[in-house]
C-alpha positions as CSV (number, residue, x, y, z in Angstrom):
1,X,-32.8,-4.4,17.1
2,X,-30.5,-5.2,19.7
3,X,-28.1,-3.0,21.4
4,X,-24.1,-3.4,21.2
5,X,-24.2,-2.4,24.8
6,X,-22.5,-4.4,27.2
7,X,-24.5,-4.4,30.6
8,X,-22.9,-5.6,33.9
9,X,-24.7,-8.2,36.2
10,X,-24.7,-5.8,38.4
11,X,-26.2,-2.6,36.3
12,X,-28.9,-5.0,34.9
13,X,-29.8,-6.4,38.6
14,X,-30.3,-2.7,39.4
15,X,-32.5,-1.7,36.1
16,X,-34.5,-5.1,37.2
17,X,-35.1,-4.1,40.6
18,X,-36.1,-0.8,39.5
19,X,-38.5,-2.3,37.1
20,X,-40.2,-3.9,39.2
21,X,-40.9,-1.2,41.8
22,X,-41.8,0.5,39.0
23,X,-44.5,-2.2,38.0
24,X,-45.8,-1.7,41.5
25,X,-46.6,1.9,41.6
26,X,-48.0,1.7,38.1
27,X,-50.6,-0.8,38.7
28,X,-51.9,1.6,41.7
29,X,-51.3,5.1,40.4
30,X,-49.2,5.3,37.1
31,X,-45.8,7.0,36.6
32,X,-43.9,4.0,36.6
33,X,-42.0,5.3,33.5
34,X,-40.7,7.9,35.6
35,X,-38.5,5.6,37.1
36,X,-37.5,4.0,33.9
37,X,-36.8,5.9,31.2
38,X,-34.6,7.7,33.3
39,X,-32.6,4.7,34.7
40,X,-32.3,3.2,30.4
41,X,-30.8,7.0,29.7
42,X,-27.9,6.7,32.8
43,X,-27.6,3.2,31.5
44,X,-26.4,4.4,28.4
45,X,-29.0,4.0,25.7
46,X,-29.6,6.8,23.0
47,X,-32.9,8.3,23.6
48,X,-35.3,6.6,21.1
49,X,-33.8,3.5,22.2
50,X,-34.9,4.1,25.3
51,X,-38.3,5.0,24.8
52,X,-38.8,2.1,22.9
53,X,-37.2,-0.3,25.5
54,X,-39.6,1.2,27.9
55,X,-42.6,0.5,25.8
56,X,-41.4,-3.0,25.5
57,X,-41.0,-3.1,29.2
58,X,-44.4,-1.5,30.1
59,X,-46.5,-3.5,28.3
60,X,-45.5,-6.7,30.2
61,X,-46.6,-4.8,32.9
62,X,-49.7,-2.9,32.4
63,X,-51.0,-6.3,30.5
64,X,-50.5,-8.2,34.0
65,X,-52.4,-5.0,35.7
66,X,-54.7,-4.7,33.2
67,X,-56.0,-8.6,32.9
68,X,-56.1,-8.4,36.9
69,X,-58.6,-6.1,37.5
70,X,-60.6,-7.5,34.8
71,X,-60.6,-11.0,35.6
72,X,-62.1,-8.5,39.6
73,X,-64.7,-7.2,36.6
74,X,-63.2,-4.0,37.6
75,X,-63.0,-3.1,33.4
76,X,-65.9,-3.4,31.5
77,X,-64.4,-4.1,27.5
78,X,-67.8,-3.5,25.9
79,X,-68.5,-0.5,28.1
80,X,-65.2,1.3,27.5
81,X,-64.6,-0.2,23.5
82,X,-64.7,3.6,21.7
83,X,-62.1,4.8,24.4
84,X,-59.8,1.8,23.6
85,X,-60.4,2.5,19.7
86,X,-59.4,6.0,19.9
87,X,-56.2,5.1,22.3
88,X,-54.5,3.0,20.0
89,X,-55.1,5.3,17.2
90,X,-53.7,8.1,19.2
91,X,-50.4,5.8,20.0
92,X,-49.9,5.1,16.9
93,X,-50.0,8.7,15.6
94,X,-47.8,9.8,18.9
95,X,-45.0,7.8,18.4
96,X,-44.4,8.4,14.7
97,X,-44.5,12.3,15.2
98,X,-42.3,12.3,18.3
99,X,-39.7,13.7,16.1
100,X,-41.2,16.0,14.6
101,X,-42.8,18.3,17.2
102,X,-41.5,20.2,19.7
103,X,-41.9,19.7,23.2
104,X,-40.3,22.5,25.2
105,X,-43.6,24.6,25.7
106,X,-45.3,21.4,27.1
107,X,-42.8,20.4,29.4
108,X,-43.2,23.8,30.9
109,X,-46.7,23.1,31.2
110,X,-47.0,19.7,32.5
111,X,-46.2,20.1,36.1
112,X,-48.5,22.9,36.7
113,X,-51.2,20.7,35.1
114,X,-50.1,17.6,37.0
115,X,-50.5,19.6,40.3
116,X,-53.8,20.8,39.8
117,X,-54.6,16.9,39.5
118,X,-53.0,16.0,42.2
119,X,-55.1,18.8,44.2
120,X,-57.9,17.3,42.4
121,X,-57.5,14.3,43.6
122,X,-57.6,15.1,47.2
123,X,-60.5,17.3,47.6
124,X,-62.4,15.5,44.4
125,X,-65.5,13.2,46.8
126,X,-65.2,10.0,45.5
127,X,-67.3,6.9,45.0
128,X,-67.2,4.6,47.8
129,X,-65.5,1.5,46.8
130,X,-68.9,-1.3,46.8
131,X,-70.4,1.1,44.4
132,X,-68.7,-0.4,40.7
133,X,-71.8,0.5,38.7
134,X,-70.7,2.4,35.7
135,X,-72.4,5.9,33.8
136,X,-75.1,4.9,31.5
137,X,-73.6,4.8,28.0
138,X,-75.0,7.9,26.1
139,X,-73.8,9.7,23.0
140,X,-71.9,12.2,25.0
141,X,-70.3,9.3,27.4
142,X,-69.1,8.0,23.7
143,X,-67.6,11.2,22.6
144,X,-66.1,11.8,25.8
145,X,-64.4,8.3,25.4
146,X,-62.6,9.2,22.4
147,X,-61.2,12.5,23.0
148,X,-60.2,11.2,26.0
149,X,-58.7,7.9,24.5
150,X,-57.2,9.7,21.4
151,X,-55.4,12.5,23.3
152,X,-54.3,10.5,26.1
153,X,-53.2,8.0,24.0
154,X,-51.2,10.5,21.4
155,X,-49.5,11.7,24.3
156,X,-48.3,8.4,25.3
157,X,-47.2,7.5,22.1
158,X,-44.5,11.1,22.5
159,X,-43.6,9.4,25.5
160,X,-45.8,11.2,27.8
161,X,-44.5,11.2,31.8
162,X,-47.5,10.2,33.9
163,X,-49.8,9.1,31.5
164,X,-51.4,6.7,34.0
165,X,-52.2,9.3,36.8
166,X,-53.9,11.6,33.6
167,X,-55.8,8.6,33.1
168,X,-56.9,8.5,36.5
169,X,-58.0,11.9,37.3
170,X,-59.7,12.5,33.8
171,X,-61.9,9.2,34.0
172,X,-63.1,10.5,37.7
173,X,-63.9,13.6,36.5
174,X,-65.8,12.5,33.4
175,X,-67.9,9.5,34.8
176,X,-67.7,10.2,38.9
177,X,-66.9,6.3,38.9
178,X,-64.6,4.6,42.3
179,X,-60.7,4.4,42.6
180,X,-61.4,1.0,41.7
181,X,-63.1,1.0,38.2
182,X,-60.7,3.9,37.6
183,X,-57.9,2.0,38.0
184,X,-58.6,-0.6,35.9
185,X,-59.4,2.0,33.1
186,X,-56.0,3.6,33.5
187,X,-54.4,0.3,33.6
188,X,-56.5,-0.9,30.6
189,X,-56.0,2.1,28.6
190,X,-52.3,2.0,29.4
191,X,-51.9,-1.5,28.5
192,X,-53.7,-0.4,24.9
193,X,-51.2,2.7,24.1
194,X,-47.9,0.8,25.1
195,X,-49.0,-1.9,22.9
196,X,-49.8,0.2,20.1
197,X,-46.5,2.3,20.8
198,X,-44.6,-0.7,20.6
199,X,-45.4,-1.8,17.5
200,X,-44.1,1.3,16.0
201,X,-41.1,2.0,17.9
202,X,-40.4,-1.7,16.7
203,X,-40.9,-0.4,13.2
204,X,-38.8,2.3,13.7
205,X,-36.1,0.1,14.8
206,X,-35.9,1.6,18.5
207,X,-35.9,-1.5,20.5
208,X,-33.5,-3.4,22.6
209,X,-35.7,-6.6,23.5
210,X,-33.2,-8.7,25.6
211,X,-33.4,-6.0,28.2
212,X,-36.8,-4.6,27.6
213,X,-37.7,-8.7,28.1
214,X,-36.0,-8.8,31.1
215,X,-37.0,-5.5,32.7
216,X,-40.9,-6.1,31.3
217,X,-40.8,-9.5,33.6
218,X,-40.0,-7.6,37.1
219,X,-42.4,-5.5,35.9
220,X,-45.1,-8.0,35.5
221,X,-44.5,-9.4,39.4
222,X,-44.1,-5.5,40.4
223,X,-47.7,-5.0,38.4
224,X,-49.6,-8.2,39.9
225,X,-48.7,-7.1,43.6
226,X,-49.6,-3.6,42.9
227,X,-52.9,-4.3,41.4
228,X,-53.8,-6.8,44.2
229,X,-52.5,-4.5,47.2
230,X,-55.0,-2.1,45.5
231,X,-57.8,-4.1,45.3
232,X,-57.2,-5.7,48.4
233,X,-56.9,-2.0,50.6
234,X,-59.0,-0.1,48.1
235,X,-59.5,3.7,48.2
236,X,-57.4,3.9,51.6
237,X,-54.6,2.7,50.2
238,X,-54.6,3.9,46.7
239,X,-55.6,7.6,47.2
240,X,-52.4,8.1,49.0
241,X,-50.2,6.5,46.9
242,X,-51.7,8.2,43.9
243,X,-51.4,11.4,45.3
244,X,-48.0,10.9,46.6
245,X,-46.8,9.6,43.2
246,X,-48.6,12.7,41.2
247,X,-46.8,15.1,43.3
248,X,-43.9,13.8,42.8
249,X,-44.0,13.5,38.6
250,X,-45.0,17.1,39.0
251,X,-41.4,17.9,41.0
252,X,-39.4,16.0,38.9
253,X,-41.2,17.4,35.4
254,X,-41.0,20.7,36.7
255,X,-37.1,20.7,37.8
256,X,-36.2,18.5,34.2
257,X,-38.3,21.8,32.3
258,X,-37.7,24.8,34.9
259,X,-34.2,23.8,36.5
């Protein structure tokens, strides 16, 4: 649907911009949402329509990351097919039981377990970046795929805050893989659950498209520099940034749950 909400030049130049810095830090680390979602609520849009908006937005950009870093064969389809099964399932489920769960006892959670990733992260030894050979497939690489990709991609579909940087730290603790393959899982995976997300917000009637349009193209540009600043630099440049941006979707959960 679209929204009987009048938007100034002015306001939508500044929900652009923010897209597509938004875009940029997704396609390295995740967490773009958290700049977002927030920025739809102050500019007036119920909740739900929000969400959805941001879904619409999202996908333009983790599409754009995603198709980068496989057209770098830094995602293997084939290799990663049960996890991206299992994600869109998840979505789907997420988003149509948003409603009706509570969430108050896992925003209180969150930014403890967002924390210990970003700890993670910096002691974790990773794989240098020449090294993109992946696990050998195995029935327990399979099952780990989709209980990763189904809760990962449930919680997306709630609207999960850092979804990305969960993608990140899980798939280099599962499969000990570089910064590099990771990130094209978690942009990958994220481009799977937005999609799928979508769809049903759509179907729920949650959607503003003129603005989720406009804000998904700055996040496109946002996502294509991001994903080629962190191909370009590699680890160097991404472990910081990731770490940086986890912290701070830890802060800002724990001060929205605990403040």
């Amino acid at each position: 649907m679209l929204l009987d909400l009048a938007l100034e030049p002015s306001l939508l130049l500044l929900l652009c911009s923010i897209a597509f810095i938004a875009g940029y830090i997704d396609a390295i680390a995740g967490g773009g949402g958290l700049l977002t979602i927030p920025a739809l609520l102050t500019a007036g849009l119920p909740a739900h329509t929000a969400l959805g908006t941001n879904k619409l937005a999202a996908t333009f950009g983790s599409f754009t990351a995603s198709v980068t870093y496989y057209r770098k064969k830094l995602f293997d389809i084939k290799y990663w097919r049960q996890c991206m099964f299992f994600t869109a399932i998840g979505a789907l489920l997420g988003t149509f039981v948003v409603d009706q769960i509570s969430t108050e006892t896992l925003e209180k959670i969150l930014p403890l377990i967002i924390l210990l990733a970003a700890i993670y992260s910096v002691f974790n030894r990773m794989q240098p970046d020449d090294k993109i050979t992946l696990p050998v497939a195995t029935n327990k690489t399979k099952w780990q795929q989709r209980i990763q990709g189904f809760s990962l991609g449930f919680y997306d579909g709630i609207a999960g805050p850092g979804t990305g940087a969960f993608w990140m730290v899980s798939t280099m603790a599962m499969y000990r893989i570089n910064l590099l393959l990771t990130c094209g899982v978690a942009r990958s995976m994220n481009f799977i659950s937005n999609g799928f997300s979508l769809m049903a917000f759509i179907a729920l009637g949650h959607v503003n498209f003129v603005l989720g349009i406009a804000m998904g193209l700055c996040l496109m540009l946002g996502a294509w520099l991001g994903a080629h600043s962190a191909i370009r630099f590699g680890s160097r440049f991404i472990r910081p940034v990731f770490v940086t941006v986890v912290v701070l979707i830890a802060l800002r959960l724990a001060w929205q749950a605990w403040g």
